[in-house]
DRENLO-553228 format. One record per residue (C-alpha): z, x, y; residue in one letter. Coordinates in steps of 0.25 Angstrom, whole numbers. Each point is the difference from the previous one (the first is absolute). Layout:
N
R    zz    xx    yy residu
R     Z     X     Y      A
...
//
This chain:
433
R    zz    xx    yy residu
R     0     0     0      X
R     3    10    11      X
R   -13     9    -3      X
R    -7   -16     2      X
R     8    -2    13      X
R    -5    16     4      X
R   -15    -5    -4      X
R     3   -12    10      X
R     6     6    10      X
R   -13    12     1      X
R   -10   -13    -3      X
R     7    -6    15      X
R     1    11     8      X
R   -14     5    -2      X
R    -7   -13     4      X
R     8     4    14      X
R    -4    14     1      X
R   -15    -2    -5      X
R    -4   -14     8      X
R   -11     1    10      X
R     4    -9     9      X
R    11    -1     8      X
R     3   -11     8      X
R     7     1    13      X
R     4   -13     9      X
R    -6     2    14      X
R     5   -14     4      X
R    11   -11    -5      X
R     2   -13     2      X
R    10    -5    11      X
R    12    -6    -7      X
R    -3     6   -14      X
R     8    -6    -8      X
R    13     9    -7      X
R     0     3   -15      X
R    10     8    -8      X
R    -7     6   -11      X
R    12     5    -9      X
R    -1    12    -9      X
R    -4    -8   -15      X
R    11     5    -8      X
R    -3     7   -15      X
R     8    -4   -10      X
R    -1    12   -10      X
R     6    13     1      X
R   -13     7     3      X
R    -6     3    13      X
R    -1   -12    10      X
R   -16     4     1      X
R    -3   -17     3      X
R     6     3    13      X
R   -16     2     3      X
R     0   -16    -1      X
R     8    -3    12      X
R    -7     9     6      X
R   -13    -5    -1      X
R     5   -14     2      X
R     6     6    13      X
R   -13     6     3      X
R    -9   -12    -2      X
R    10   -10     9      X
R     1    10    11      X
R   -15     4     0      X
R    -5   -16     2      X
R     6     1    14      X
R     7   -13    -4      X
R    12     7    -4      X
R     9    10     6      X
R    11     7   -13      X
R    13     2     4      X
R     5    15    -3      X
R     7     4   -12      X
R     9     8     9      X
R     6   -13     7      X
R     2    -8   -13      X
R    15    -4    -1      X
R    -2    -1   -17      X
R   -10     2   -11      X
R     0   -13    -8      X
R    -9    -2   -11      X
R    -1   -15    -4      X
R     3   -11    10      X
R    13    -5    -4      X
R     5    14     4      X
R    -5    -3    16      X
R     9    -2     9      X
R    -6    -6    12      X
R     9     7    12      X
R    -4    12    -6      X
R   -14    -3     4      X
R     1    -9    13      X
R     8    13     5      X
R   -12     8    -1      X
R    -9   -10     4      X
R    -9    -4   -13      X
R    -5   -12    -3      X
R    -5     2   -13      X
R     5    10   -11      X
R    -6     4   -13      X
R     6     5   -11      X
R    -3     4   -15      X
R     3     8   -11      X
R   -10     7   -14      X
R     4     1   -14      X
R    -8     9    -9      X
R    -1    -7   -13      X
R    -8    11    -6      X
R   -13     2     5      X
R     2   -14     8      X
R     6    -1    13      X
R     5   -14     3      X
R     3    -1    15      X
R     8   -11     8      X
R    -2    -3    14      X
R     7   -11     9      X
R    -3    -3    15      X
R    12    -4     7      X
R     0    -8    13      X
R    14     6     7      X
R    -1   -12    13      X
R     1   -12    -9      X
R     9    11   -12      X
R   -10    -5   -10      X
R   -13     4   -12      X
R   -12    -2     4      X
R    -6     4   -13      X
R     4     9   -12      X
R   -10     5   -12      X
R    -1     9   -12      X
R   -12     9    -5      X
R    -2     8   -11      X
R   -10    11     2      X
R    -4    15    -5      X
R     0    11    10      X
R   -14     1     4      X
R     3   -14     4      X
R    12     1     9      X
R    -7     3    13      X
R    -9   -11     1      X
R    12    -8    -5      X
R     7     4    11      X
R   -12    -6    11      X
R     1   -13    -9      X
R    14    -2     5      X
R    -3     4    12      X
R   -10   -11     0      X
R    11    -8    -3      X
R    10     3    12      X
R   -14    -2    10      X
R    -3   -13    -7      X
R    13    -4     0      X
R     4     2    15      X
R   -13    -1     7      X
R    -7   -11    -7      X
R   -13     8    -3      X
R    -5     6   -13      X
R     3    13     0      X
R   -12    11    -2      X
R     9    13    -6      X
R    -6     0   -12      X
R   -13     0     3      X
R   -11    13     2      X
R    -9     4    10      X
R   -14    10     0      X
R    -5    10    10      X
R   -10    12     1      X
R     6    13     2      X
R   -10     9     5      X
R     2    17     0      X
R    -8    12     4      X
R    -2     8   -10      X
R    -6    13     7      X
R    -7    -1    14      X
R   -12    -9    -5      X
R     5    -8   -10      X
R    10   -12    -2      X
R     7    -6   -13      X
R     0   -15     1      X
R    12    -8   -10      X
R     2   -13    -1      X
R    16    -3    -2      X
R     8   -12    -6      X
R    14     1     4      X
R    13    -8     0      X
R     2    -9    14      X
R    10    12     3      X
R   -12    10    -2      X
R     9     5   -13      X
R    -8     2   -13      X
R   -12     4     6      X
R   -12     0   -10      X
R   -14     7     3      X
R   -10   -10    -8      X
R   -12     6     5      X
R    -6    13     5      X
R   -12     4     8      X
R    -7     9    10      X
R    -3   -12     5      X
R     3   -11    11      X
R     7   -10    -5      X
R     2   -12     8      X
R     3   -14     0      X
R    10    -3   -10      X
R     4   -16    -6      X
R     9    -3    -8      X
R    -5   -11   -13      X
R    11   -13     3      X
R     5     3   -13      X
R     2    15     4      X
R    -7     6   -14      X
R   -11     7     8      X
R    -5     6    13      X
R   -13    -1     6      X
R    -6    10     9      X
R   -11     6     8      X
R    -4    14    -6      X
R   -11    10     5      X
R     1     8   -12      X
R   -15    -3    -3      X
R    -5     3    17      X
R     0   -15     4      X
R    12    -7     0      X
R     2    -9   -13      X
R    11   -10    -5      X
R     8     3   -13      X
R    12    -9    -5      X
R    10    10   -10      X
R    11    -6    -8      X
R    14     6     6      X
R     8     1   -15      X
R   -12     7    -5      X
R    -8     8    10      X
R   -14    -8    -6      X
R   -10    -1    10      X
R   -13    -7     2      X
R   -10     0    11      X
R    -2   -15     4      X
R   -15    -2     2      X
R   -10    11    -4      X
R    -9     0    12      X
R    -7     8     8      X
R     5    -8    13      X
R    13     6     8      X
R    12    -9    -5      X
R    12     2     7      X
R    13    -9     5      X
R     5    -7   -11      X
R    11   -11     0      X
R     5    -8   -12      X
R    -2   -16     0      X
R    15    -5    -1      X
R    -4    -5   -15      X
R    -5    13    -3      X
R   -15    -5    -5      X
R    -7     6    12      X
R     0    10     9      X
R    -7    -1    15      X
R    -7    14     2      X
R    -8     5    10      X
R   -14     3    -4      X
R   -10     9     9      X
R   -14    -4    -4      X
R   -13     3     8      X
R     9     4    13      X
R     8   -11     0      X
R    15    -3    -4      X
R     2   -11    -4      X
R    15    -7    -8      X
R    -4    -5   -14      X
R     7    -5   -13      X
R     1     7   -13      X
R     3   -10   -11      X
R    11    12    -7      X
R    -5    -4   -15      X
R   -15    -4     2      X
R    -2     9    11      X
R    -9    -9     6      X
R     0     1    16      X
R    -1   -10    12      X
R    -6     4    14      X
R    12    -6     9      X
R    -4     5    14      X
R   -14     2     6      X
R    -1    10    13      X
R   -12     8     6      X
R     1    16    -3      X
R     4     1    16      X
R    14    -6    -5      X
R    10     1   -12      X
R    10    -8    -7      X
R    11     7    -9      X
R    15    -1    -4      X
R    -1   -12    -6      X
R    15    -6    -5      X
R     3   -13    -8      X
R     8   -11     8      X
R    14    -2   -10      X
R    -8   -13    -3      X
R   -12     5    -4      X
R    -8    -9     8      X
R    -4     9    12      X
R    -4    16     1      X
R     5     6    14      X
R   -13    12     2      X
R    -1     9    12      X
R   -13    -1     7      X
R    -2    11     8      X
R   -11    -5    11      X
R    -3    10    11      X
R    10     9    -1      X
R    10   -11     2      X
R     6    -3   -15      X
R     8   -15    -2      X
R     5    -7   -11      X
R    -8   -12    -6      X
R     4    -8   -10      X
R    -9    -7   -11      X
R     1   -11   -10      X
R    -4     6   -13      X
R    -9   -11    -4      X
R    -8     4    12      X
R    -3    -7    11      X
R     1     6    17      X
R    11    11     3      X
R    10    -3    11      X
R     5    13     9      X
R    16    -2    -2      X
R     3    13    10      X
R    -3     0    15      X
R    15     9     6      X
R    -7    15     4      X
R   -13     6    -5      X
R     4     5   -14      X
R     5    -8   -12      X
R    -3     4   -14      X
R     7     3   -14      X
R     2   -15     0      X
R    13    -3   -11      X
R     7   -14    -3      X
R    14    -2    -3      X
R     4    -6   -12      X
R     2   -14     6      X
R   -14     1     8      X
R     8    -1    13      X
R    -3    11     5      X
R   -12    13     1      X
R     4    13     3      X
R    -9     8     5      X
R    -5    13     7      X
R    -1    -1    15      X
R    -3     7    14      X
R    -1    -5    13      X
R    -2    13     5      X
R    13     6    -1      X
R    -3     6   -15      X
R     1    -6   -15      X
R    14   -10    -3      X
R     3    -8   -11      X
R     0   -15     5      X
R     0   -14    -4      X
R    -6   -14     3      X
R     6   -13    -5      X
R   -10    -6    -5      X
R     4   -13     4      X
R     6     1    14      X
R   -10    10     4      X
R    13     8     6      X
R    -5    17     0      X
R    12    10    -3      X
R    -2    16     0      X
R    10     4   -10      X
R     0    18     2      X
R     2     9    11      X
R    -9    11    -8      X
R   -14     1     6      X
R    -8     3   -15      X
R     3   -10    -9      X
R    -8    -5   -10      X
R    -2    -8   -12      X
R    12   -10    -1      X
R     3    -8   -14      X
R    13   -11     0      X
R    11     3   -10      X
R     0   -11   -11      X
R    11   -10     7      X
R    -6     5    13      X
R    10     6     7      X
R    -5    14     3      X
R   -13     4     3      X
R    -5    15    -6      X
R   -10     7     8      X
R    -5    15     3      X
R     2     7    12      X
R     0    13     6      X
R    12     9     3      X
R     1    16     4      X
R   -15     0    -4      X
R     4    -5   -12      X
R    -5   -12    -8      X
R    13    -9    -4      X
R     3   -14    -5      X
R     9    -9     9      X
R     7   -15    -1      X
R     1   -10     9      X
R     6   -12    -1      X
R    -9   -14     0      X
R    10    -2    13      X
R    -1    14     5      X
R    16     2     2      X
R     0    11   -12      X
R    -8    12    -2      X
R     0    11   -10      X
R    -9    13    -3      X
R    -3     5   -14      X
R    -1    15     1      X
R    -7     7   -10      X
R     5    12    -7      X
R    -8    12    -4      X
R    -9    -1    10      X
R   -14    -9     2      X
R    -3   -11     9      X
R     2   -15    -7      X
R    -7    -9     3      X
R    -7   -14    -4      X
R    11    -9    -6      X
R     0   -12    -9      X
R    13    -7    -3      X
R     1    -4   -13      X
R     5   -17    -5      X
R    10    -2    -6      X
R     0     2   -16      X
R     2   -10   -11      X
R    16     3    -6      X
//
């Protein structure tokens, strides 16, 4: 058992030495609300390695903004089950809300309890017991944190979820490595699933989250591939001649909208992902060019851009065809369009002159927020319970990943360890349990 519990302990902390991204908070929420996160006890007499769990619980509340943890300097007591609270103890200090636990190994099983503790009202809120094996302990430990957010905010909770992004590094003075990554939300357990000497752009997620899709130039003019993430399979979407470039998943995952460039002109079409049988959906004159296209939640409606004399603007589509409607009129710039979950809002990139932000149209009040201070943003996607946005940016002549949220009150920057710039991100949906 204790060689097991050194294994553990070595398996934890190496997932913090080693991650690529680092997040840091740039700006929290007014009134965050205070949590104490109290250390999870080990009932064995090995080493308490679990500790890691409150941790990354602590680490997920505090990075949503939402959330501000008490420190464990100020705790008055270290109580591991709520009957042992005592509810002073915590109003002294002023939490709110306290979460306590404790793990027992059962050989090669770890079987964990947590319990969220209101200390105003001096009552549970919710207590539960899991039985995993190490490797799954971490991911464990942003299910309960999905929990607690659920729990006091009301929304689903997106801890457990991935997201994907390009790394791109130089490699000599001519020549760059592009690597396209999956990580956790909390940019731990990075994985490189593909390799090239070549651009890669335009990541999406499949709603199911089994596969990627994106833009490769690994063959001179850009083509589509769509790669399983468990297995690494790839396979190039349509064998053509033709530039294909841009994709975006249907929310059923049946079709993909692509842009095809054909003849000098670039055009949004449908791929029918099992026939591969395509449909023209936008028609334009080889002076102008529509791309990005992205899939209203609904599936009804595609958002392009249409980049007319220099001037590019947002338009949105039914996908059954028919006239296109301009949706963006605020500055002279709005591209990279991406809906929310529930369709209410599009994100977006936009300049009024002033450099690239992150902003946000409500679709249905027409009301125009810009979200960043930062001046080269780009290609924003929505977590999956649409509270943050994921974009790229620039920072000390570096390419970064940054989060805002959907009500721009919290920001955060993901820096990227071991050099490379990061950019293109695709948030991942939530997986089926």
């Amino acid at each position: 058992m204790r060689n097991f519990a050194l294994i553990l302990f070595l398996l934890l902390s190496s997932q913090t030495s080693y991650a690529v991204l680092q997040i840091d908070i740039t700006q929290q929420a007014e009134g965050a609300l205070p949590i104490a996160i109290v250390p999870f006890a080990w009932e064995s007499p090995t080493t308490p390695v679990t500790e890691r769990l409150d941790e990354v619980i602590k680490a997920d509340l505090h990075r949503s903004g939402y959330f501000q943890p008490i420190a464990k300097k100020d705790f008055l007591a270290l109580p591991t089950k709520g009957a042992h609270i005592q509810c002073k103890d915590w109003r002294i200090i002023g939490a709110e809300n306290v979460v306590v636990g404790s793990v027992r190994a059962i050989g090669a099983i770890f079987e964990v309890n947590y319990e969220l503790f209101d200390a105003i009202r001096c009552k549970s809120i919710e207590a539960q017991q899991f039985r995993v094996n190490a490797s799954q302990l971490r991911r464990l430990a942003h299910q309960i944190s999905d929990k607690i957010y659920q729990a006091l905010t009301g929304q689903q909770g997106a801890f457990t979820t991935r997201i994907a992004y390009i790394v791109a590094k130089q490699i000599g003075e001519e020549t760059r490595d592009f690597e396209l990554q999956v990580a956790d939300s909390d940019g731990y357990n990075p994985k490189t699933i593909y390799k090239s000497k070549e651009s890669i752009i335009s990541v999406s997620w499949s709603p199911d989250g089994r596969f990627l899709a994106y833009a490769s130039f690994e063959h001179g003019p850009s083509t589509v591939y769509i790669q399983e993430v468990a297995t690494g399979k790839r396979e190039r979407l349509l064998k053509t001649k033709d530039q294909v470039s841009s994709p975006a998943w249907s929310p059923d995952g049946s079709k993909l909208a692509v842009v095809i460039s054909r003849k000098g002109k670039r055009d949004i079409y449908i791929v029918d992902y099992q026939s591969r049988l395509t449909k023209r959906l936008t028609r334009t004159s080889s002076a102008n060019f529509n791309t990005e296209p992205v899939w209203s939640p609904g599936g009804k409606h595609i958002v392009y851009t249409a980049h007319s004399g220099g001037r590019p603007q947002l338009y949105r589509i039914e996908v059954a065809g028919g006239r296109s409607k301009r949706l963006t009129f605020e500055g002279k710039y709005n591209t990279r369009g991406a809906f929310s979950p529930d369709g209410k809002l599009l994100a977006m990139v936009h300049n009024s002159g002033e450099g690239y932000h992150i902003a946000v149209l409500e679709l249905e009040s027409g009301a125009f927020s810009v979200l960043t201070q930062t001046t080269l943003d780009e290609a924003p996607t929505f977590a999956p319970n649409g509270s943050m946005i994921l974009f790229a940016t620039r920072d000390r002549k570096r390419g970064v990943l940054a989060a805002v949220s959907a009500d721009g009150r919290v920001s955060q920057r993901f820096e990227l360890k071991g050099g490379g710039d990061a950019r293109e991100p695709a948030w991942g949906p939530f997986l089926i349990p």
